[in-house]
C-alpha positions in Angstrom: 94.4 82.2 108.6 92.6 84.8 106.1 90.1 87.2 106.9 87.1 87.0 104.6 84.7 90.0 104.3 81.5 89.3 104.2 79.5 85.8 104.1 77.4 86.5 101.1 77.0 83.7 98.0 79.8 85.7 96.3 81.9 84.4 99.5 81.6 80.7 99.0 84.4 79.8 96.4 86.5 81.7 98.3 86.3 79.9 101.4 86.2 76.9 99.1 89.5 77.2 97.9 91.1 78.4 100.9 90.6 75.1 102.5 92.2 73.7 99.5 95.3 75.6 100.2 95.2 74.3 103.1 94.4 78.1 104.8 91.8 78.4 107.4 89.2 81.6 107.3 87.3 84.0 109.8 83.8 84.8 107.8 82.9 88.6 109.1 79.4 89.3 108.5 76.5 91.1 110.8 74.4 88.0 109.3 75.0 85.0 111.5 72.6 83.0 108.8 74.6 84.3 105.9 75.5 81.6 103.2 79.4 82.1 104.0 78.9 81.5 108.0 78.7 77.6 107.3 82.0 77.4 105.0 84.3 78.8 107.2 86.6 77.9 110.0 85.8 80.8 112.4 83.0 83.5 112.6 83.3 86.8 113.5 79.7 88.7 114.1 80.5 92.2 113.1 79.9 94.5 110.8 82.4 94.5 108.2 82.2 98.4 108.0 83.5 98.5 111.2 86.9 98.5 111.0 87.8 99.9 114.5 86.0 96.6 116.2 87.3 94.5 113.9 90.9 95.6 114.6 90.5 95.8 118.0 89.1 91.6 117.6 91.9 91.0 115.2 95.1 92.8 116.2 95.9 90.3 118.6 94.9 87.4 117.0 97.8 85.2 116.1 98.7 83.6 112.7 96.7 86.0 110.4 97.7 86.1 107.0 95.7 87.9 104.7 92.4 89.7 104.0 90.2 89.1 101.8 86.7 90.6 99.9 85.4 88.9 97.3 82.3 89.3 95.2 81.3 92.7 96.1 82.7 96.4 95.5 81.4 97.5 99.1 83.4 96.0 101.7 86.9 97.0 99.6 87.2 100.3 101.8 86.8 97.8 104.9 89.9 95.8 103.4 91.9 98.4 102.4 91.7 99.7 105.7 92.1 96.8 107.8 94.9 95.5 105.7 96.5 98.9 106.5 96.1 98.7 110.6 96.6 95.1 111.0 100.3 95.4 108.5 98.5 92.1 106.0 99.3 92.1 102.4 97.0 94.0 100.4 97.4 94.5 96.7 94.3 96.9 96.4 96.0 100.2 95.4 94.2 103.7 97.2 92.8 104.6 93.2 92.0 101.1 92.4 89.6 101.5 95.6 88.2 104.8 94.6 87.5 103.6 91.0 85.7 101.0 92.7 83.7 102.3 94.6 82.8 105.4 93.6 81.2 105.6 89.5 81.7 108.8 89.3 85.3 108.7 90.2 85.5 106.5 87.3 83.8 108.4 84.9 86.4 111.3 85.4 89.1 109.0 84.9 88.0 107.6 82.2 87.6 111.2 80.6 91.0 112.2 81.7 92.4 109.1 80.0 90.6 109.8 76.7 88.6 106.7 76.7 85.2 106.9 75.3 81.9 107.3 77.5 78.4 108.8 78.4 78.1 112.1 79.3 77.0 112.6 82.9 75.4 114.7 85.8 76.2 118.4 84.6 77.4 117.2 80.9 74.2 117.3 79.8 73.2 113.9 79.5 70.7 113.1 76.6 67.4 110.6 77.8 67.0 108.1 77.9 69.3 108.5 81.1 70.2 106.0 84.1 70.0 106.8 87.6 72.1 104.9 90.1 73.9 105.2 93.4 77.6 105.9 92.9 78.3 103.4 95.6 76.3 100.8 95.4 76.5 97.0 93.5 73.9 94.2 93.3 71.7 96.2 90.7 70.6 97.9 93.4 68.7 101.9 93.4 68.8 101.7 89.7 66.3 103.3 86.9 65.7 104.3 83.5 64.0 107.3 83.2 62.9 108.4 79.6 62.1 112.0 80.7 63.2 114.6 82.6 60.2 114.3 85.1 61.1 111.2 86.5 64.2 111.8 87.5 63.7 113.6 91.1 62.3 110.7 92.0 64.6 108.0 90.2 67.7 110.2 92.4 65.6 109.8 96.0 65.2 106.0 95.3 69.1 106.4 94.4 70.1 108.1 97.2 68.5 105.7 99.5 70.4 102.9 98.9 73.8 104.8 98.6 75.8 104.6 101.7 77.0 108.3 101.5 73.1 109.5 99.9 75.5 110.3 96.7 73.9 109.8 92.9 74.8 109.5 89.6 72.8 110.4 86.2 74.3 109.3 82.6 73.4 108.7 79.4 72.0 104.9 78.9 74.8 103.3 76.3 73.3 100.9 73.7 74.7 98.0 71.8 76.1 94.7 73.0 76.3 94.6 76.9 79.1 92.7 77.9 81.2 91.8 81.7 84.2 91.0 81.3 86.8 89.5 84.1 89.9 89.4 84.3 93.2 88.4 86.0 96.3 90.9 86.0 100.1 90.2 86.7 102.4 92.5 86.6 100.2 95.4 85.1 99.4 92.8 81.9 96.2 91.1 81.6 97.2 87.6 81.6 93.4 86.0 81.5 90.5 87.9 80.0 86.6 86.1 79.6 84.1 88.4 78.1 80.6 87.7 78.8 77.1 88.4 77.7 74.3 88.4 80.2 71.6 86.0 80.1 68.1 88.1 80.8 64.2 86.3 81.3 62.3 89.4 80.0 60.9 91.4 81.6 63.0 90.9 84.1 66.5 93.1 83.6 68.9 91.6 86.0 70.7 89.0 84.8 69.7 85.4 85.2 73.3 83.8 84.0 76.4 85.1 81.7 77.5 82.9 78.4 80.9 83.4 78.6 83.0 82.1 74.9 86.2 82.3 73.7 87.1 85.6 72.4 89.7 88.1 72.0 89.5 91.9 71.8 92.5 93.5 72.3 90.7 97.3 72.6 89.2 96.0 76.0 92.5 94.6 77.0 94.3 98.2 75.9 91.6 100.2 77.9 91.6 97.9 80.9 95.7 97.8 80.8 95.7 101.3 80.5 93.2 102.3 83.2 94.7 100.2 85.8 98.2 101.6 85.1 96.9 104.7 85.6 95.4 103.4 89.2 98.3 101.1 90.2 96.7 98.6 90.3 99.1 95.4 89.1 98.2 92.1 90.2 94.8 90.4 91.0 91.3 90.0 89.8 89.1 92.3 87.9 86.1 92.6 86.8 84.3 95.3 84.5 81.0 96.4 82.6 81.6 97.3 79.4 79.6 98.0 76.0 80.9 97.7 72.8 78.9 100.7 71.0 79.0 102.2 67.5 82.7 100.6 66.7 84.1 101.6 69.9 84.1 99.8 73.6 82.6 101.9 76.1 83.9 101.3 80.0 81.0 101.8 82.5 82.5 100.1 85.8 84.8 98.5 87.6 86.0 96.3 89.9 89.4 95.4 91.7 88.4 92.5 93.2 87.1 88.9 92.4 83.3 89.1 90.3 80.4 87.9 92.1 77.8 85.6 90.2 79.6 82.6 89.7 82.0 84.8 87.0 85.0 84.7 89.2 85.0 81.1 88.5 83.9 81.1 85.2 87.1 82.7 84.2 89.2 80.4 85.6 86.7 77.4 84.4 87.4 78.9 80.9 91.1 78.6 81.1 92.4 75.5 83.4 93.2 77.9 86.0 91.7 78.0 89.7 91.6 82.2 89.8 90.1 82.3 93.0 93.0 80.1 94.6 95.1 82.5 92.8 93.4 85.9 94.7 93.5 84.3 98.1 97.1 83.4 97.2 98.0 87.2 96.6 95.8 88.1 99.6 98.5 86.6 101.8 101.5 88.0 99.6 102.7 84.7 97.7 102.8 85.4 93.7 100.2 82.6 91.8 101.1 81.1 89.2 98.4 81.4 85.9 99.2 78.6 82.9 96.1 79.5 80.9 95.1 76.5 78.2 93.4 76.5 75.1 89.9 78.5 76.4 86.6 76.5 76.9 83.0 77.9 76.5 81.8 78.6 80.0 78.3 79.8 81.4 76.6 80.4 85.1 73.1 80.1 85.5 71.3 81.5 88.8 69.4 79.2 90.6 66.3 81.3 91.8 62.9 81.4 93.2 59.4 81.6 91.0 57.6 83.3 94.2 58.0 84.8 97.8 57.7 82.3 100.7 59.6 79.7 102.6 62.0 77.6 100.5 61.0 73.9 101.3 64.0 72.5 98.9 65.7 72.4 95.7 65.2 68.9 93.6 67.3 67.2 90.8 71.1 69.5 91.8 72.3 65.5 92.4 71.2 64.9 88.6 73.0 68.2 87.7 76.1 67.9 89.3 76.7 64.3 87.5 76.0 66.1 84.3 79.8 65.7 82.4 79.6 69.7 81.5 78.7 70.9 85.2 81.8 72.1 86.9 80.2 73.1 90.7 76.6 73.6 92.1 77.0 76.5 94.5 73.8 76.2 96.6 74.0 79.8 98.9 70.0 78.9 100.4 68.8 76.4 102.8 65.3 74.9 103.1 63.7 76.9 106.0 65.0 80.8 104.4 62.7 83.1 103.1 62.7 83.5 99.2 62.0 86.6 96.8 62.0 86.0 93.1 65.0 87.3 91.6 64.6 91.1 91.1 68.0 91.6 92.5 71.4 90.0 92.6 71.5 89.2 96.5 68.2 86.9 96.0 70.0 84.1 94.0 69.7 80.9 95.5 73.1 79.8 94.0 74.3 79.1 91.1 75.7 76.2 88.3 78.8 76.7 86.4 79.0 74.2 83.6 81.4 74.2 80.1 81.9 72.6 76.9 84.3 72.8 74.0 81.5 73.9 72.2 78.8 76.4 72.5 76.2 73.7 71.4 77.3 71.0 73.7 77.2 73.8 76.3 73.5 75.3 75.7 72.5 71.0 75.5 73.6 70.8 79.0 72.1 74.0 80.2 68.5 73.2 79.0 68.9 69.6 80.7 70.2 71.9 83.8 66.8 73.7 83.2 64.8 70.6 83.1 66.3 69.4 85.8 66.2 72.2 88.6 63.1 72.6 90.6 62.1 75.1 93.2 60.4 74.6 95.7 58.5 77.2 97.5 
């Protein structure tokens, strides 16, 4: 039995392919409606910041094997924790979790290691700058400001959504904004997909990443060399990243499977189930990762064109037979209450589709298009 933290969309394929493994699951969440609730074995309706009531539900709880949080950056203290009290397998390192969940952690790492970056809070950051909580995900507190006049209120918004009211001002990095995820074993990066995200102007957050085959062995160097320095050796990670002016500049990170579908994606890329292979190492057994020859991969959000009641989604039957769709991840039910996508947490779900091409794959993505209708 694994513990899974949290019962967000992000949560799904995890649950998913621990039943595959034959491994049942205890969804922790304060949201008996969240999406996760319905694909796991057990329930458990706490908060997962609450590690003292969780321990005290769990530490007699026979057959527990592992712990688990996927898709999100904030419940890795919880896990790290927990993993700690109740003596589960956890292969999280102390400065893996810092780097995490803390930006500004990361940023002085990054400067100690050398590696290229924006300047930030006292450095003197040039505008256009970035205001954003240092320990928060989901695109969530964040804004641009152009002048120095906006910031005070840009670091209130900030502070707001940050669970310890702490900020973080940098300079906004230009050029080609990339995710990448990734799969380490022993300290090597064995499976690397970069990304670009796919926007709907003028709208920022991203709609779906087109993930093709690509190598850059500078991102691999960095990312090698910044989780050597965190000891961080085996599992998922996932990163933002730009590559700027001839160099690739790191802007987060995360030890832990990506959220979005891009988890998947990476192992949809290369033949390779990476999310059985983190729920594997959650409960100490070493995966094993065959990569083949790399596919072109993409996700696409399924989301809402207005606030209201979600009646139902049409055509995901017609979309799912499509050859290039891999898995529908539907996280909403008809009867929830829908925003339009300003934020990460309001996706609906999501389609992961490939082809060995990138035109075959943007084909199947406009049918997907044509195909998917919301109904509010």
């Amino acid at each position: 039995m694994i513990v899974v933290l949290g019962g967000s969309d992000g949560t799904i394929s995890t649950f998913r392919a621990a039943r595959r493994l034959g491994i049942g699951t205890i969804c922790v969440d304060m949201r008996a409606d969240a999406p996760g609730v319905r694909e796991a074995d057990e329930f458990l309706h706490l908060s997962t910041r609450d590690v003292p009531a969780l321990a005290d539900a769990l530490h007699t709880r026979g057959g527990l094997t592992g712990v688990i949080a996927p898709g999100t950056d904030i419940n890795l203290p919880s896990l790290y924790e927990l993993a700690d009290l109740l003596g589960l397998p956890c292969p999280l390192s102390e400065p893996a979790l810092h780097a995490s969940t803390d930006k500004a952690y990361f940023r002085a790492l990054c400067a100690r290691l050398g590696l290229p970056g924006p300047r930030y809070d006292d450095q003197d950051p040039a505008f256009p700058v970035i205001v954003k909580p240092v320990d928060s995900g989901s695109s969530r507190g964040i804004t641009i400001c152009s002048t120095a006049e906006e910031v005070p209120a840009a670091v209130e918004h900030a502070a707001l959504v940050s669970p310890t009211g702490r900020v973080i001002v940098e300079e906004v990095v230009t050029g080609l904004d990339l995710c990448a995820e990734a799969f380490l074993q022993d300290g090597r990066i064995v499976l690397l997909g970069l990304s670009e995200r796919v926007t709907a102007p003028p709208g920022v957050v991203a709609i779906g990443h087109d993930m093709s085959p690509r190598e850059d062995a500078e991102v691999v160097r960095q990312l090698e060399l910044v989780c050597a320095e965190l000891g961080y050796r085996d599992g998922p990670l996932n990163a933002d990243l730009f590559l700027s002016g001839g160099q690739v500049v790191l802007i987060e990170i995360g030890a832990r499977i990506g959220g979005n579908g891009l988890g998947e994606a990476l192992g949809l890329m290369y033949g390779v189930d990476t999310v059985e292979a983190a729920v594997l190492l959650a409960i100490g057994e070493r995966p094993r990762l065959d990569p083949k020859p790399p596919r072109h991969v993409a996700v696409r959000v399924l989301r809402s064109p207005s606030e209201g009641t979600l009646t139902g989604i049409r055509g995901l039957a017609e979309v799912v037979a499509l050859p290039e769709v891999a898995d529908v991840v539907v996280a909403a039910v008809p009867g929830d209450h829908v925003v339009p996508y300003t934020e990460c947490r309001a996706k609906l779900g999501y389609v992961l589709a490939s082809a060995e091409s990138a035109e075959a794959l943007a084909g199947a993505l406009a049918e997907v298009d044509r195909l998917v209708q919301v109904d509010v």
